[in-house]
C-alpha positions as CSV (number, residue, x, y, z in Angstrom):
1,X,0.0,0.0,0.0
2,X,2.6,2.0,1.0
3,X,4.5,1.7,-2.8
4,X,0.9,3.1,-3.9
5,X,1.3,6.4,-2.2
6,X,5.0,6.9,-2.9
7,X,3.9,6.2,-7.2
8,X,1.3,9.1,-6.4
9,X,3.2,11.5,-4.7
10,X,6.1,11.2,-8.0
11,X,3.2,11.9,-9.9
12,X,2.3,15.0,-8.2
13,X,5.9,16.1,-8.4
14,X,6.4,15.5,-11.7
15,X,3.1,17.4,-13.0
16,X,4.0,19.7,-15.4
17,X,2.6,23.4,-15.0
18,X,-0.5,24.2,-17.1
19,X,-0.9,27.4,-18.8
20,X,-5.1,28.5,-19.5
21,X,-5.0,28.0,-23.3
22,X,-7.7,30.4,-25.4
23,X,-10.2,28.5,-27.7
24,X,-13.1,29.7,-29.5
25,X,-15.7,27.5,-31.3
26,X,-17.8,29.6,-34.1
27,X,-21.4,28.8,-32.3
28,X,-20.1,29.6,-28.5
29,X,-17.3,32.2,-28.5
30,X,-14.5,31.9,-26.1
31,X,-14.5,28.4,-24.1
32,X,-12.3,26.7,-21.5
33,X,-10.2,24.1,-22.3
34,X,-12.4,21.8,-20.1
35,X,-15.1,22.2,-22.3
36,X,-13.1,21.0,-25.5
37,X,-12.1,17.7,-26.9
38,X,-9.2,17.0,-29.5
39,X,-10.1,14.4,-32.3
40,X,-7.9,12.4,-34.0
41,X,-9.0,9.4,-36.3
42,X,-5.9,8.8,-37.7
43,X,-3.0,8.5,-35.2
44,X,-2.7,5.5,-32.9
45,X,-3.2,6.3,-28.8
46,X,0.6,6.3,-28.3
47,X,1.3,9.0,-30.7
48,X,-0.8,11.7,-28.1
49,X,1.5,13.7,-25.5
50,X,-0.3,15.9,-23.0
51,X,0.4,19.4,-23.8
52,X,-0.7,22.8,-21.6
53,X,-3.0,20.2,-20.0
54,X,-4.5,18.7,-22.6
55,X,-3.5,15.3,-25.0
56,X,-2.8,16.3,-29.0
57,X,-0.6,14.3,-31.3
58,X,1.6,16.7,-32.6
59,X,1.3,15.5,-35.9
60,X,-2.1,16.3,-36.8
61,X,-2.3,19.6,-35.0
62,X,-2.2,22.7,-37.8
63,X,-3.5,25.8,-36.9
64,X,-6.2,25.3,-34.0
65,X,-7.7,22.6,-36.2
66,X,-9.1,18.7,-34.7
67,X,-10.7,20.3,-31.7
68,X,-14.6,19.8,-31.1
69,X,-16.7,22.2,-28.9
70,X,-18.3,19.3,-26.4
71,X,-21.4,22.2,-25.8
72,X,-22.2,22.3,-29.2
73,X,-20.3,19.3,-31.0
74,X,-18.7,22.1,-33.9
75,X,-15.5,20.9,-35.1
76,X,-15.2,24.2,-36.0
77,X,-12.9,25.3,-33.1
78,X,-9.7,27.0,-33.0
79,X,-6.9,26.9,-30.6
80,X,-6.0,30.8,-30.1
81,X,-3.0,30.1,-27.5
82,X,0.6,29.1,-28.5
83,X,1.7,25.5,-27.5
């Protein structure tokens, strides 16, 4: 049990800081980053790397594009912040 805690507590550590990032879908305006999903169909799970809080394969990310509005389903959205 012990071992548990001491693989949570790295984790904690280790936690990478997290910038707000700036996203605006075309039907909702501005939106938090909790409220948007990236989509992917062509990379394999692997490929994604958490970014600024969120998971993206680098790959497939050009210019804001792959992200989906989870209020309004849009794929519409674009990613205004830098990562």
């Amino acid at each position: 049990m012990n071992d548990d805690l001491d693989i949570l507590n790295e984790d904690l550590e280790t936690t990478e800081e997290v910038k707000e990032l700036d996203f605006v879908c075309p039907n909702c305006g501005h939106k938090h980053q909790d409220d948007i999903i990236f989509l992917c169909n062509k990379c394999d799970t692997k490929d994604m790397i958490k970014k600024d809080g969120i998971y993206i394969c680098p790959q497939c990310l050009s210019k804001g594009e792959n992200f989906m509005c989870m209020s309004c389903d849009s794929k519409e959205v674009k990613l205004k912040s830098k990562i």
